[in-house]
C-alpha positions in Angstrom: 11.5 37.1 44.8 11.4 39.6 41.8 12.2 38.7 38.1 15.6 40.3 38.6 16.4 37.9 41.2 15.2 35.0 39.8 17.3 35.7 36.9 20.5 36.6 38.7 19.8 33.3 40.6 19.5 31.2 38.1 22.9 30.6 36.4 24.1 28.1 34.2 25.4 25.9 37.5 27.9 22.8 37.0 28.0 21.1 40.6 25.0 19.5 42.7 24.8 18.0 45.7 24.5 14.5 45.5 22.0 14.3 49.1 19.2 16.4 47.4 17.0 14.3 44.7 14.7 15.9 42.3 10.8 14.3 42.7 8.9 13.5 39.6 6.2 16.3 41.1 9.0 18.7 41.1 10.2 17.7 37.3 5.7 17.8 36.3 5.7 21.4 38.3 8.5 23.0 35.9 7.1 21.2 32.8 3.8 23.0 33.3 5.8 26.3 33.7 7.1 25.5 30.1 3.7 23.9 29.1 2.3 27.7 29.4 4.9 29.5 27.2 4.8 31.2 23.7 5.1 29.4 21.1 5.8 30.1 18.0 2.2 30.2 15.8 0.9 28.9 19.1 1.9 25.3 17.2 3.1 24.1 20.8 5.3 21.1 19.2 7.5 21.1 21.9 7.6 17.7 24.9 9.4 17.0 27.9 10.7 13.9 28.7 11.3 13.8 32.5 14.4 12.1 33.8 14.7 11.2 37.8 15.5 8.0 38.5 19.0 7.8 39.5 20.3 5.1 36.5 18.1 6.8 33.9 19.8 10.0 35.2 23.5 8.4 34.7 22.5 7.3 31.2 21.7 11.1 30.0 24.9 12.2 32.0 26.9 9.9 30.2 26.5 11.5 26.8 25.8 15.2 27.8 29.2 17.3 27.2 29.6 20.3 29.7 31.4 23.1 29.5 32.9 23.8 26.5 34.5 27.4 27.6 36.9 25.0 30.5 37.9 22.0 28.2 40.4 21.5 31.1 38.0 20.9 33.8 35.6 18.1 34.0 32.3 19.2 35.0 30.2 18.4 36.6 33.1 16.8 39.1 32.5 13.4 40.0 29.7 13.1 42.9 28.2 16.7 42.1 26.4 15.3 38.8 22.4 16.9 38.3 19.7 14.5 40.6 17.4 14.9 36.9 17.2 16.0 33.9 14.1 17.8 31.6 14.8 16.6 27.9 13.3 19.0 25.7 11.8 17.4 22.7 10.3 18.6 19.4 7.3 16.4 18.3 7.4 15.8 14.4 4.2 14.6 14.0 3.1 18.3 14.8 5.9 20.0 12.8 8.8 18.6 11.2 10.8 21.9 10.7 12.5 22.2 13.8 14.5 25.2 12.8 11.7 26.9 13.0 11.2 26.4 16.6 14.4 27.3 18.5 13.2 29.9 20.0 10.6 27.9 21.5 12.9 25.4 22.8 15.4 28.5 24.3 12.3 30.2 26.1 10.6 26.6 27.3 14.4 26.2 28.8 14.4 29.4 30.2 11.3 29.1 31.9 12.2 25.8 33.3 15.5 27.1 35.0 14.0 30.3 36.2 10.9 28.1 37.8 13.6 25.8 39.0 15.4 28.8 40.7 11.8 29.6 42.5 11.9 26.3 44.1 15.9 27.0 45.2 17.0 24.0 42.5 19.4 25.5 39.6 20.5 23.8 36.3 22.0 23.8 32.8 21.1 23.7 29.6 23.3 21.4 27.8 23.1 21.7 23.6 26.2 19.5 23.3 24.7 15.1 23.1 24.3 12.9 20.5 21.1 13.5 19.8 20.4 9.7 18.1 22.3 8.0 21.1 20.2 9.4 23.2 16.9 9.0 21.6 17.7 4.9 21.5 19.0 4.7 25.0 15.7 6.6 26.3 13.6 4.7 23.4 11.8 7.8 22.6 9.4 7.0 19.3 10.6 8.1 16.0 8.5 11.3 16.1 10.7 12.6 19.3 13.3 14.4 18.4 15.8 15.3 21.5 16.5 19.6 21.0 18.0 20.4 24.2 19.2 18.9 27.7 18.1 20.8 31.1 19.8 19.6 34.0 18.4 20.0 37.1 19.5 20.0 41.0 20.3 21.7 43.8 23.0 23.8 43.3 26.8 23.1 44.8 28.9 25.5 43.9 29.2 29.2 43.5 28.6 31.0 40.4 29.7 34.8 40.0 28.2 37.4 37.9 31.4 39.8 36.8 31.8 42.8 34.4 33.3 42.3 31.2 37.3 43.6 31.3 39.0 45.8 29.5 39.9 43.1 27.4 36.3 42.2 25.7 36.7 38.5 26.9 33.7 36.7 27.9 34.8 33.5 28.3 33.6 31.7 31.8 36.5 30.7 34.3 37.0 29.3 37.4 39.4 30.7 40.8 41.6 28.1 42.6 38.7 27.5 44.8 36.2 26.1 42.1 34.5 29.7 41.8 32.7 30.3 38.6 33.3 33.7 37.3 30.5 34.5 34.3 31.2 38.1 32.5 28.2 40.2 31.9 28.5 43.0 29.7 27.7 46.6 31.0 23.5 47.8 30.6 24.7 50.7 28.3 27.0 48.3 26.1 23.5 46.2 25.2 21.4 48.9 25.1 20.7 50.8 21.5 18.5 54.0 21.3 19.1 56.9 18.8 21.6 58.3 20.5 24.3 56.2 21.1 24.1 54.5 17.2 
């Protein structure tokens, strides 16, 4: 599978089936993907706490909010919640700024999902938790501070890339048979060279 593909493949996905569980292997094998990314200053203060079992699952699912573009919809729908989940962590003890590491987190997510989609699993990253709540309820130390959620599964549902409309909107939807539409916007309206500034 090229890059392309792998990218095109691996979408933000809201629905999993419910007979496919995610191994602890499987969770270590994308962890090492991220383990091998930039970082920024090559400070590498970034951890991944590694979520399978099926109540320890339900905890995190309980206090992750989904899809903030259909406030209508619940997502994921009951039965097609994620079989894990890859909490990404910044360790204090190595840097306390965590502003300064976003970027890390978004490309240690990326990485995850793109080595998920590899494997024919697909995920979301999920920015919206109480971060304290969660840290108590998965007793992380003090020094572990929750940055982002990655859910991962095996994809149940049917994600479509679409061209932005006339319109400019970019905002996600779904068809009356719980297709989700994404809009992309064209290569030359996110492309800047000298000529077209």
């Amino acid at each position: 599978m090229t890059v392309r593909e792998l990218v095109e493949k691996s979408r933000s996905y809201r629905g999993f089936r419910k007979d496919r569980k995610v191994t602890k292997e499987e969770l270590l094998a994308l962890a090492e993907c991220a383990r091998l990314c930039p970082s920024t200053g090559n400070i590498q203060p970034l951890k991944y706490y590694l979520a399978w079992e099926t109540e320890e699952v339900a905890e995190i699912q309980s206090l992750s909010r989904w899809a903030k573009g259909l406030p209508e919809m619940r997502l994921p729908h009951p039965g097609m919640e994620p079989a894990a989940f890859i909490v990404i962590c910044q360790d204090t003890r190595i840097d306390p700024a965590s502003g300064k590491f976003q970027r890390d987190v978004g490309i240690a997510a990326q990485t995850i999902l793109l080595a998920a989609a590899e494997r024919g699993l697909g995920g979301c990253m999920i920015g919206s938790f109480p971060s304290g709540d969660l840290k108590n309820r998965l007793r992380l130390p003090d020094w572990a501070v929750p940055m982002l959620l990655v859910a991962i599964g095996e994809p149940a549902e049917t994600v479509i890339l679409t061209q932005v409309g006339e319109d400019g909107g970019t905002g996600y939807y779904r068809d009356e048979e719980d297709r989700h539409y994404v809009p992309k916007r064209r290569l030359e309206e996110v492309t800047l060279d000298k000529f077209s500034l």
